[in-house]
Residue frames as a rotation matrix with the C-alpha (Angstrom) as fourth column:
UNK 1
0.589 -0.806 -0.059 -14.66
0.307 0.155 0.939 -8.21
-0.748 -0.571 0.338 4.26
UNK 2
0.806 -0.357 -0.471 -12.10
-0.591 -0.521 -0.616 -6.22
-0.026 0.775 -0.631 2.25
UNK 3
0.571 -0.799 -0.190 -8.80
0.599 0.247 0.762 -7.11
-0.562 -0.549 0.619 1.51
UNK 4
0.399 -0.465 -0.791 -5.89
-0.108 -0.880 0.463 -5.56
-0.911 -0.099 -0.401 0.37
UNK 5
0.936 -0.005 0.352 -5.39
0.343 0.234 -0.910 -4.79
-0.078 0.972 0.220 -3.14
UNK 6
-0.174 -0.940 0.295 -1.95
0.807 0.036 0.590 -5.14
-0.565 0.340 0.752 -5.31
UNK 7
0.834 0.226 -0.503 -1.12
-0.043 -0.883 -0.467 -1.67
-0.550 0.411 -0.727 -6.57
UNK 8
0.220 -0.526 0.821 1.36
0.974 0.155 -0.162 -1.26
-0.042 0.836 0.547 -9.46
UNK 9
-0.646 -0.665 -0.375 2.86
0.624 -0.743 0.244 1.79
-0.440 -0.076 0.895 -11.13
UNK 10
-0.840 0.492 0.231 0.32
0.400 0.272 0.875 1.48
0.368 0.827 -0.425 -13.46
UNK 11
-0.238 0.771 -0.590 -2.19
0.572 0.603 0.557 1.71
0.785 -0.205 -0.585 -11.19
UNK 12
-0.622 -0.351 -0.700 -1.36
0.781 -0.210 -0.588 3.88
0.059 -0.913 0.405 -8.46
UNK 13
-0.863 0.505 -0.001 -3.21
-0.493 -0.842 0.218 7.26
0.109 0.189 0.976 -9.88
UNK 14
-0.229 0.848 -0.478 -6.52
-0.035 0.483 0.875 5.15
0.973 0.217 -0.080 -10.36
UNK 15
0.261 0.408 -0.875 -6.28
0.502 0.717 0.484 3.54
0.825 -0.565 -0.018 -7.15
UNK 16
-0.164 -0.246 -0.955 -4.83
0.986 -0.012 -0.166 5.46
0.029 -0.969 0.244 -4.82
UNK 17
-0.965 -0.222 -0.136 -4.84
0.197 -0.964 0.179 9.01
-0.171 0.146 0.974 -6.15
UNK 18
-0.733 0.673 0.099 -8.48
-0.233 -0.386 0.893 8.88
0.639 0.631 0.440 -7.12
UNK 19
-0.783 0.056 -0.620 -9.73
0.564 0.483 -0.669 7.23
0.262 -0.874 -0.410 -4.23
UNK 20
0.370 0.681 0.632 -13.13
-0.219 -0.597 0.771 8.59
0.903 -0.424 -0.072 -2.53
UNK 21
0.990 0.131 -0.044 -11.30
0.001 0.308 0.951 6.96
0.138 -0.942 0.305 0.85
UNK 22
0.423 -0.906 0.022 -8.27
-0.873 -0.401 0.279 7.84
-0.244 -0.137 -0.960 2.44
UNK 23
0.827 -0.362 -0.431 -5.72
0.174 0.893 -0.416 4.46
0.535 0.269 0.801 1.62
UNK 24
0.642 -0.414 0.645 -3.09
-0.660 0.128 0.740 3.34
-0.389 -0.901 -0.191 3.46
UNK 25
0.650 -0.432 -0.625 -0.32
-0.578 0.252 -0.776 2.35
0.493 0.866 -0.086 1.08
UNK 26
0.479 -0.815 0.326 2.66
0.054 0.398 0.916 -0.62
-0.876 -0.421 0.235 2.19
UNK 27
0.634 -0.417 -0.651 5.33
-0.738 -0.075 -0.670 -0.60
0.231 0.906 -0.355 0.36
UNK 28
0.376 -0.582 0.721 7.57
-0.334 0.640 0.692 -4.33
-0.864 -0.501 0.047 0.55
UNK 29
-0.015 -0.500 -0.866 9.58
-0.956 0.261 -0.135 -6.48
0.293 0.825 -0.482 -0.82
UNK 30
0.679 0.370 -0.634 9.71
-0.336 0.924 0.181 -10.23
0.653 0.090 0.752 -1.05
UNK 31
0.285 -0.944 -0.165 12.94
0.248 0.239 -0.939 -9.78
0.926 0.227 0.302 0.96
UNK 32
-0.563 0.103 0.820 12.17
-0.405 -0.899 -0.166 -7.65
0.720 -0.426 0.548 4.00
UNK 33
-0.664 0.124 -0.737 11.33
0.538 0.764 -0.357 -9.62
0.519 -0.634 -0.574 6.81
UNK 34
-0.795 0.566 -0.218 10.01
-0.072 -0.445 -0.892 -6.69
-0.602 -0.694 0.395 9.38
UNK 35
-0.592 0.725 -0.351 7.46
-0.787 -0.614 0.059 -6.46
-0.173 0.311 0.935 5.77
UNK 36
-0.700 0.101 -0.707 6.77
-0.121 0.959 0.256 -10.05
0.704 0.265 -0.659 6.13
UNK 37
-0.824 0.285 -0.490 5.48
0.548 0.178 -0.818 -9.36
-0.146 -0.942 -0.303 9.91
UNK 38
-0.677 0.570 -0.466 3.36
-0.212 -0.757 -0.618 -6.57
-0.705 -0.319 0.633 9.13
UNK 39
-0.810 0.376 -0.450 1.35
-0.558 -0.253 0.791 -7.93
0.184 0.891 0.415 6.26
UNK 40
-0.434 0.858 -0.275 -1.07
0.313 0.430 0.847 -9.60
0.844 0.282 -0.456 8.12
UNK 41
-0.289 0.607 -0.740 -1.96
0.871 -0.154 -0.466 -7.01
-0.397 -0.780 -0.485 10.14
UNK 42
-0.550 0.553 -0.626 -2.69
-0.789 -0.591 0.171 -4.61
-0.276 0.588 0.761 7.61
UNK 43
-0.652 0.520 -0.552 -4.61
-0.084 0.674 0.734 -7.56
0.753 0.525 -0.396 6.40
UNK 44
-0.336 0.741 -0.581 -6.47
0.931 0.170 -0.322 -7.69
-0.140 -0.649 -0.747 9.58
UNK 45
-0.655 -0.018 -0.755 -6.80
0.210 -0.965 -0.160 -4.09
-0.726 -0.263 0.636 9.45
UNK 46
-0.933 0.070 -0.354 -8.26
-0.360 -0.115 0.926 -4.29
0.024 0.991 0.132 6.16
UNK 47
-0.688 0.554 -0.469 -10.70
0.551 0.819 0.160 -6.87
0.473 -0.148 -0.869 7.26
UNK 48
0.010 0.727 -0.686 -12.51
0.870 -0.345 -0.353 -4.78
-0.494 -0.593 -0.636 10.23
UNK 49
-0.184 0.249 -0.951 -11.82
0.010 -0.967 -0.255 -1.07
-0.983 -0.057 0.175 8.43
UNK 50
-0.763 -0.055 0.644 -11.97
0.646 -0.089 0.758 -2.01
0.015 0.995 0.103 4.16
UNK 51
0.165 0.738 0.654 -15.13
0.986 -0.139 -0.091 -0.19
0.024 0.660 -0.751 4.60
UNK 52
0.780 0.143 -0.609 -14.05
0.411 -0.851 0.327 3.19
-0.472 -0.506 -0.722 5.89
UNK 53
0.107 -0.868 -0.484 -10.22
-0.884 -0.306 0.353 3.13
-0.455 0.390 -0.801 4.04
UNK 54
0.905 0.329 -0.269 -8.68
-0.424 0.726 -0.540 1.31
0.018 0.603 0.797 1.42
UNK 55
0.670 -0.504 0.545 -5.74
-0.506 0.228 0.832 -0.82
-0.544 -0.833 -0.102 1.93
UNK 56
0.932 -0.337 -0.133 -2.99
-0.029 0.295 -0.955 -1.58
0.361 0.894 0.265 -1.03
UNK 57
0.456 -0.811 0.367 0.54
0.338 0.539 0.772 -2.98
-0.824 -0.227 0.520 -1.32
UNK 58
0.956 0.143 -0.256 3.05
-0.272 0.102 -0.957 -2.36
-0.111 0.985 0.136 -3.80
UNK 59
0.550 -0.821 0.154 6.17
0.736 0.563 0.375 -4.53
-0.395 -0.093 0.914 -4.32
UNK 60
0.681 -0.542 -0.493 8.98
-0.506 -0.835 0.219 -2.24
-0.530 0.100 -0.842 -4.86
UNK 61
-0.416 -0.743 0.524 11.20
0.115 0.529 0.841 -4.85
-0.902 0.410 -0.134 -6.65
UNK 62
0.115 0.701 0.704 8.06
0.988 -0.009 -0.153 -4.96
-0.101 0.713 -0.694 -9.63
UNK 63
0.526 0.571 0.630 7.49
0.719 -0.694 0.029 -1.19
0.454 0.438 -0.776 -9.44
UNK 64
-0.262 -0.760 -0.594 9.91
0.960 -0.267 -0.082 1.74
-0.096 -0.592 0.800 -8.81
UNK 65
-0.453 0.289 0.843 8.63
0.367 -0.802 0.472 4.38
0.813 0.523 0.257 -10.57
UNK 66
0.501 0.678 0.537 6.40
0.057 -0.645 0.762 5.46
0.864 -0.351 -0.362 -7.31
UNK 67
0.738 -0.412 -0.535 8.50
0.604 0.048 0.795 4.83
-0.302 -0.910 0.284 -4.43
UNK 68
-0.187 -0.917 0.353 10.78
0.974 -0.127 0.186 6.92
-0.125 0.379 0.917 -6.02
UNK 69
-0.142 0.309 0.940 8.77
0.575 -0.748 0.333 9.55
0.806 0.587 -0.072 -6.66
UNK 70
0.367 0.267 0.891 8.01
-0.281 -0.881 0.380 9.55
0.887 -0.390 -0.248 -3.06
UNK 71
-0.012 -0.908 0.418 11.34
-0.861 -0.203 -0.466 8.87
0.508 -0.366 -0.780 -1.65
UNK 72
0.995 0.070 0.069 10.80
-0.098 0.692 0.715 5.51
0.002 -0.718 0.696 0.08
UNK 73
0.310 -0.926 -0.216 14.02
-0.755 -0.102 -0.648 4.85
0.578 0.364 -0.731 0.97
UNK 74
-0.779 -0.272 0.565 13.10
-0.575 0.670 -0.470 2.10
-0.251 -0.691 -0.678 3.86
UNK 75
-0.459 0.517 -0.723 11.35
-0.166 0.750 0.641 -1.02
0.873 0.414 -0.258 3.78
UNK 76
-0.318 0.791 0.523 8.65
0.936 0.175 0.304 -1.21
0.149 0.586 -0.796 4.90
UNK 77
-0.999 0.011 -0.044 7.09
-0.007 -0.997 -0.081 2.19
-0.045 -0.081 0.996 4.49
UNK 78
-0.221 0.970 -0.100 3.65
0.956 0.195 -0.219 2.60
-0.193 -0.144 -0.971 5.36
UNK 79
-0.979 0.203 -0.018 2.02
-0.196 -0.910 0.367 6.03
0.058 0.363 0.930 3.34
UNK 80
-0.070 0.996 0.048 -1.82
0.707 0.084 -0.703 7.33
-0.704 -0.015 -0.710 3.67
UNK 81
-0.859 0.235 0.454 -3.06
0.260 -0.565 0.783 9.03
0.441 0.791 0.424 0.91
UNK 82
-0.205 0.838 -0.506 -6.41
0.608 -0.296 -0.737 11.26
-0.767 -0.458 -0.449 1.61
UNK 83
0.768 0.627 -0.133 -7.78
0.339 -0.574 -0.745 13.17
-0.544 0.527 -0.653 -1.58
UNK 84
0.716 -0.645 0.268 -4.88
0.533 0.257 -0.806 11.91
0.451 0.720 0.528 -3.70
């Protein structure tokens, strides 16, 4: 059973860009109700697919440096990555 890893700025190339499996990025805040609703169905999601894709979060209050780069400008934003 997979679940869904915390992803950082730090972190993001490693984990998501380097991936061998497409990922399925959330981007929330602690603030953001609609991202309150959806985290625990990407958590289920995780659960039945962790083996096929990988499934990460990254608070956007903690880390700006990527959502910026790629424009999030709503909450929640839901990005796949596939061979970085």
């Amino acid at each position: 059973m997979a679940e869904v890893i915390d992803v950082t700025d730090a972190t993001f190339a490693e984990v998501v860009l380097q991936s061998s499996k497409p990922v399925l990025v959330d981007y929330w805040a602690d603030w953001c109700a609609p991202c309150k609703q959806i985290a625990p169905i990407i958590a289920e999601l995780a659960a039945e697919h962790g083996d096929k894709m990988t499934f990460a979060k990254m608070d956007v209050n903690a880390n700006q440096q990527i959502p910026t780069q790629y424009q999030v400008l709503n909450l929640p934003t839901l990005h796949v990555f596939r061979g970085g």
